[in-house]
C-alpha positions in Angstrom: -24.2 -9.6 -2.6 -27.4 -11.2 -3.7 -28.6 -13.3 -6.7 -29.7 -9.9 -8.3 -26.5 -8.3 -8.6 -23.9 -11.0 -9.1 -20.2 -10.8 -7.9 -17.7 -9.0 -10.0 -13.6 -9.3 -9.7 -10.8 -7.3 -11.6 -9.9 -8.0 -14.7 -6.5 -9.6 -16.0 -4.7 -10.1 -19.0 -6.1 -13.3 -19.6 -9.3 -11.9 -19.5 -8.5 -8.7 -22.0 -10.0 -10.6 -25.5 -13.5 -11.4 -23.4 -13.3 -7.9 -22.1 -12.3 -6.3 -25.3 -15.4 -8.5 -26.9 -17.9 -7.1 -24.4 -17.1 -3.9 -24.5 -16.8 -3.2 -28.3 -13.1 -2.4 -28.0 -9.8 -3.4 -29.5 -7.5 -5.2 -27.2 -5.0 -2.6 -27.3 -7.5 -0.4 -26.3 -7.9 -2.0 -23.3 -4.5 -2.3 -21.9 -3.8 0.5 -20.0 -6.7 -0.7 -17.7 -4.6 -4.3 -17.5 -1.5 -2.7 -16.0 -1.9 0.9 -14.6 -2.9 1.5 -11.1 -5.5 4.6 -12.1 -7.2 2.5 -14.5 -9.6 -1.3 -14.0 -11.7 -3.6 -15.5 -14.1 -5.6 -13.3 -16.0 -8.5 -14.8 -18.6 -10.9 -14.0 -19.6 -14.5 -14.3 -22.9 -13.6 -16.6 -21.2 -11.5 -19.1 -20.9 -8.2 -16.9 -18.2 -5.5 -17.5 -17.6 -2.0 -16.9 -14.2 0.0 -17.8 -12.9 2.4 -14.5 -10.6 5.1 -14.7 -9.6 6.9 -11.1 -9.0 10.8 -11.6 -9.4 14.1 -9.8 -12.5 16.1 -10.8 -12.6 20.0 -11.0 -13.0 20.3 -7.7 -10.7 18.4 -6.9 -12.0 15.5 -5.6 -11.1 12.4 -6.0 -13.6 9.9 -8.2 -14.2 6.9 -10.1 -15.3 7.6 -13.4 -17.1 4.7 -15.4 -15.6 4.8 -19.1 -17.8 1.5 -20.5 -19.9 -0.6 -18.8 -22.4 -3.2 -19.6 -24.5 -4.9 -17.2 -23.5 -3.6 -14.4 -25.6 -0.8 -12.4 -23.2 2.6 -11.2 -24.0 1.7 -7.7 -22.9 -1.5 -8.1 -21.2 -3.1 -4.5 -18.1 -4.0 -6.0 -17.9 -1.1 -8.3 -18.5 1.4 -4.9 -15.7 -0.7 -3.4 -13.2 -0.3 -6.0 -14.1 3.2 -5.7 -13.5 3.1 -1.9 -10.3 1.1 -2.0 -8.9 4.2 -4.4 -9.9 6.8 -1.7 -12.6 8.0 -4.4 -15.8 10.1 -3.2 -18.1 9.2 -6.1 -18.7 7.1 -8.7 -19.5 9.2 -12.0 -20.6 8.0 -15.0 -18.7 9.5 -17.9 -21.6 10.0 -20.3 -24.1 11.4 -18.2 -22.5 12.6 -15.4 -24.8 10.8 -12.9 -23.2 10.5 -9.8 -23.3 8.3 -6.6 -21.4 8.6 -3.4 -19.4 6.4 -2.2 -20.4 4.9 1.3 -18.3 4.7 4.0 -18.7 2.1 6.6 -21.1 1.9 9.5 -20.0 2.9 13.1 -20.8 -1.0 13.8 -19.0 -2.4 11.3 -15.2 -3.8 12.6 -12.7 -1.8 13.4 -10.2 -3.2 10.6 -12.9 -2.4 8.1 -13.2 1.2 8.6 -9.5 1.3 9.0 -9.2 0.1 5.5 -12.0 2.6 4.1 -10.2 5.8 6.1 -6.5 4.3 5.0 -7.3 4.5 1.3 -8.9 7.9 2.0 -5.9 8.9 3.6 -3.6 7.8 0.9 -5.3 9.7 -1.3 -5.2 13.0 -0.1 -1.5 12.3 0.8 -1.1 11.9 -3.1 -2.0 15.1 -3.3 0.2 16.6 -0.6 3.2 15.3 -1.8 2.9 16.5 -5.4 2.1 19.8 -4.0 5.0 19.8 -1.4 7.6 18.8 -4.7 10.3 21.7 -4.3 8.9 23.4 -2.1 11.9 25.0 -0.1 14.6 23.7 -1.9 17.0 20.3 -1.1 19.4 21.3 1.9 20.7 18.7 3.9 20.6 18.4 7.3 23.3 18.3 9.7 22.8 14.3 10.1 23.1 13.5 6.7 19.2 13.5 5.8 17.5 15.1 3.5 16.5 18.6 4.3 13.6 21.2 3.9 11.9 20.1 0.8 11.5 16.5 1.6 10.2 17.8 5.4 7.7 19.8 3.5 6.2 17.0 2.1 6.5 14.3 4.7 4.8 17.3 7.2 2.0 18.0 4.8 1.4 14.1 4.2 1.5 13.8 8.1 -1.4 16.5 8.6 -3.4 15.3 5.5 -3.4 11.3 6.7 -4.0 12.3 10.5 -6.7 14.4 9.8 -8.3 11.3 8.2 -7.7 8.1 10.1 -8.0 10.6 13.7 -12.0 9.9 13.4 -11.1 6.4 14.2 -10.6 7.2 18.0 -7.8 5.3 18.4 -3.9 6.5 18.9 -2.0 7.2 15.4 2.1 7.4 16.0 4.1 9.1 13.1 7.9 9.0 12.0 6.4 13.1 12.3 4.9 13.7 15.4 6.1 12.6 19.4 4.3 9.1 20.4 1.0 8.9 22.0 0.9 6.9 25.0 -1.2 4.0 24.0 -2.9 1.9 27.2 -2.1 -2.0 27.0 -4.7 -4.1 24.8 -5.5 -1.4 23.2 -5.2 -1.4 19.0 -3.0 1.7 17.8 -2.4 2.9 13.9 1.0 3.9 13.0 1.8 5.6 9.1 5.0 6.7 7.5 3.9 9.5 5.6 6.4 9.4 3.2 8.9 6.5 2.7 12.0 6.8 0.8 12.7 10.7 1.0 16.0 10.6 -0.7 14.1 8.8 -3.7 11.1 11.6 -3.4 14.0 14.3 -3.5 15.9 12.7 -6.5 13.1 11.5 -8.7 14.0 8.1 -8.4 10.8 5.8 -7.7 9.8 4.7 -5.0 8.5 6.9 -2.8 5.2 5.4 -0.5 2.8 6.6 2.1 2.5 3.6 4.4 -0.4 2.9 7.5 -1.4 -0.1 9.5 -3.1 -0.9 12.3 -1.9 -3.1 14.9 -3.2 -5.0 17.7 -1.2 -7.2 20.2 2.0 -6.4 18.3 0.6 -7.5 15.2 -0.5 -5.6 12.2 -4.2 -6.7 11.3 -4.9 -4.2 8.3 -2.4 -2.2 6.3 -2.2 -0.4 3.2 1.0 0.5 1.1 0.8 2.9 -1.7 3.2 3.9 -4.1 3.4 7.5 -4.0 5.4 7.5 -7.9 3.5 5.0 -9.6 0.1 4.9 -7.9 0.2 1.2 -7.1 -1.4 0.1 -3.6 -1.4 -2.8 -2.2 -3.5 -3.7 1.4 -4.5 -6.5 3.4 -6.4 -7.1 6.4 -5.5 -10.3 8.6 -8.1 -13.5 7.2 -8.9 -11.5 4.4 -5.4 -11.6 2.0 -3.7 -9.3 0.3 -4.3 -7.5 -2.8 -2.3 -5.0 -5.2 -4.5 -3.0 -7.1 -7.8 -5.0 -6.7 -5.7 -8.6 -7.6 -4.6 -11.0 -4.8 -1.8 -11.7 -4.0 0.9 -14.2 -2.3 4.2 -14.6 -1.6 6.1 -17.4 -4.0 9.8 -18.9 -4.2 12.1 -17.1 -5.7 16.2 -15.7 -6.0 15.7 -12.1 -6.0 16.2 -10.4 -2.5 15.7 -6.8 -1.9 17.6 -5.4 1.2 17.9 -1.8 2.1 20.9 0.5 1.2 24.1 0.4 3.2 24.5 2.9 6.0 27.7 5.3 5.9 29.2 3.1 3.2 29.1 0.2 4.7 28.3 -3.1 2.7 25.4 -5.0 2.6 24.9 -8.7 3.3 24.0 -11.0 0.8 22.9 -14.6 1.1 24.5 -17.1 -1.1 21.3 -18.3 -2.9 20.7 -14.8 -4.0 20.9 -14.9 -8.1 19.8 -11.0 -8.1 19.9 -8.3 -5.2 17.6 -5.3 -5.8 18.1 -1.8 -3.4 14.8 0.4 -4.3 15.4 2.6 -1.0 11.9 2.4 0.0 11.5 -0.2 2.6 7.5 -0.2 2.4 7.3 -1.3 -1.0 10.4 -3.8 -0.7 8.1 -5.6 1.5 5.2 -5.2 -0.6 7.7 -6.6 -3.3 7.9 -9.6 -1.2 4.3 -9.8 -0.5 3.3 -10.0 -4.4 5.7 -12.5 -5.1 8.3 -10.1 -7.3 11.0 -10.7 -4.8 11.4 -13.6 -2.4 13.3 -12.0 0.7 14.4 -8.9 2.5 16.2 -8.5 5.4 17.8 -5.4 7.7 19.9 -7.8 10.4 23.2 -6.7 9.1 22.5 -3.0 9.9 20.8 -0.9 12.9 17.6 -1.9 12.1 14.2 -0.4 10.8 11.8 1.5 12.7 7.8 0.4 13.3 6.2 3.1 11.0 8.8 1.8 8.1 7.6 -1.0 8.3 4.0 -1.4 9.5 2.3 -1.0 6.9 4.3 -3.5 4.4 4.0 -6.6 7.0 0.7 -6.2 7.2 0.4 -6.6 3.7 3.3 -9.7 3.3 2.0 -11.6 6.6 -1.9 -11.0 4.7 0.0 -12.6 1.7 1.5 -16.2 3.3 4.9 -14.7 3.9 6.6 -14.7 7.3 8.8 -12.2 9.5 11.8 -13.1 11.7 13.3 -10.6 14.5 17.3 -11.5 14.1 16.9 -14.3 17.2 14.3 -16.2 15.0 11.2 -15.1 16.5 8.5 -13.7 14.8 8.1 -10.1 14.4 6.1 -7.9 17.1 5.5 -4.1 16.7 5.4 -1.7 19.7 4.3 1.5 19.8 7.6 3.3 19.8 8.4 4.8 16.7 12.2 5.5 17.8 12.8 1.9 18.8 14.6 -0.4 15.9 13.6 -3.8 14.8 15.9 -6.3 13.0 14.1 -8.6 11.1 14.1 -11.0 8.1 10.8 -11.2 5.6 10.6 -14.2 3.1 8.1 -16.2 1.3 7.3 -18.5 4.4 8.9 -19.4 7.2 11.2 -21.8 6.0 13.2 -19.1 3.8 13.0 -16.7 6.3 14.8 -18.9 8.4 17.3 -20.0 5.9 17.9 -16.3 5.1 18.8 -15.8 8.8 20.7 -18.7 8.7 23.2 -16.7 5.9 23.1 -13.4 6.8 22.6 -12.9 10.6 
């Protein structure tokens, strides 16, 4: 970023009147860009804006439409990498339908940076998958209890789409859907959940997530999270934060825990300091809940345990954030490359309440 083109960051609501004022627009007119995923502002120090929207173009690629801009050039850095970090193709200009690409990262550039570019890529054409897979084959269940053919549609389609995308990065990708790749020691390894929360994807009940990270030495340095009902994404890299939908993010104090749904009928633990327990059946996005600061906890110890690629990609994000992970002993969380192995684990604002969690519920 030089003098010339000067740093732009996304819009809030505290910045809707100046944004509204800029543009020409009513306020009102303005808030869908303040609070849904497929829609942004981005403003400037010197007066710059320009109005986003996300959407699919007739052939169907994905692409980041300008609606209103002033100020601010199409090729723009930061407008090319809000484009990227939606796993858009092109920047288009509504008016005039110019149109630039958007640039993926050199071969040079770090590992964790092209993971991030491919991972939003990914999630995209996962999107699509999953919305095409939707009843496909009907609802059976399977003979363990999980959900059947439809929601194996879906999670086998989203499988192929992400792996065909984050494969170019020559590294081993494990998946809830495929047998694990034997990954050398030292070496960094990706691992996705193509689609978290099936039973919530079958029902209709949000939410349902396409989840990938990648980890090195046991811990996950870049991740992204994205909301597969709502569009929301959230994604960090390690020294860089976390962000949901362009805005950083951190963890914060809180009473609201989120902890997974009971297996077989059991009951689930609940720590005493808990003024509000929330079950959304998607363990990705509880953790992501955590990250962002809606929730202060989650935890798994008083079950089996969660698997790597449930989880992955939503540490990545809350550890990016300031928060902290606990196994059930009270050390911190590493992840192995073993997709069928289960971890037990505590995730809080910061160490202290992860501890204290444990504490009451291990």
């Amino acid at each position: 970023m030089t003098s010339a083109t000067p740093a732009l960051r996304t819009a809030t609501r505290a910045d809707l009147g100046a944004v509204a004022d800029a543009l020409g627009l009513a306020p009102p007119a303005l808030a869908p860009a303040i609070v849904e995923p497929d829609a942004r502002v981005l403003i400037g120090t010197e007066g710059q804006v320009v109005l986003l929207r996300r959407q699919w173009s007739y052939d169907a690629t994905a692409e980041a439409v300008v609606v209103r801009r002033t100020g601010v050039p199409l090729d723009h850095p930061d407008v090319l990498a809000a484009a990227a970090a939606w796993g858009c193709n092109r920047v288009r200009h509504l008016a005039n339908d110019r149109c630039v690409p958007v640039p993926a990262p050199a071969e040079a550039a770090p590992l964790a940076v092209r993971f991030a570019h491919l991972a939003a890529l990914a999630a995209t054409r996962v999107e699509t998958a999953v919305a095409l897979a939707r009843d496909i084959g009907g609802t059976r269940v399977k003979d363990d209890g999980s959900p059947g053919v439809a929601a194996d549609d879906a999670a086998h389609a989203a499988h192929a789409a992400a792996v065909e995308v984050l494969g170019t990065l020559g590294v081993p990708v494990l998946s809830e859907e495929s047998s694990d790749r034997q990954v050398p020691e030292g070496m960094p390894w990706i691992v996705i959940d193509p689609l978290d929360g099936t039973r919530n994807y079958l029902a209709g009940l949000p939410p349902w997530a396409f989840s990938a990270a990648l980890v090195r030495n046991g811990r996950p340095v870049a991740g992204l999270v994205c909301d597969l009902s709502s569009g929301r994404r959230w994604s960090a890299a390690q020294g860089r934060g976390a962000e949901r939908d362009g805005v950083p993010v951190r963890t914060r104090a809180g009473s609201t825990v989120v902890v997974p749904s009971a297996p077989h009928g059991g009951s689930v633990g609940v720590p005493g300091a808990a003024r509000r327990v929330r079950i959304t059946g998607c363990t990705a996005v509880d953790l992501c809940l955590v990250a962002d600061g809606a929730a202060a906890a989650w935890h798994d110890v008083d079950r089996a345990g969660t698997h790597v690629h449930d989880v992955a990609g939503g540490l990545s994000v809350l550890l990016a954030a300031g928060g902290a992970a606990l196994t059930a002993d009270g050390a911190p969380v590493l992840l192995e490359p073993d997709t069928g192995a289960r971890i037990r684990f505590v995730a809080a604002a910061d160490e202290t309440l992860a501890r204290t969690l444990l504490d009451a519920v291990a």
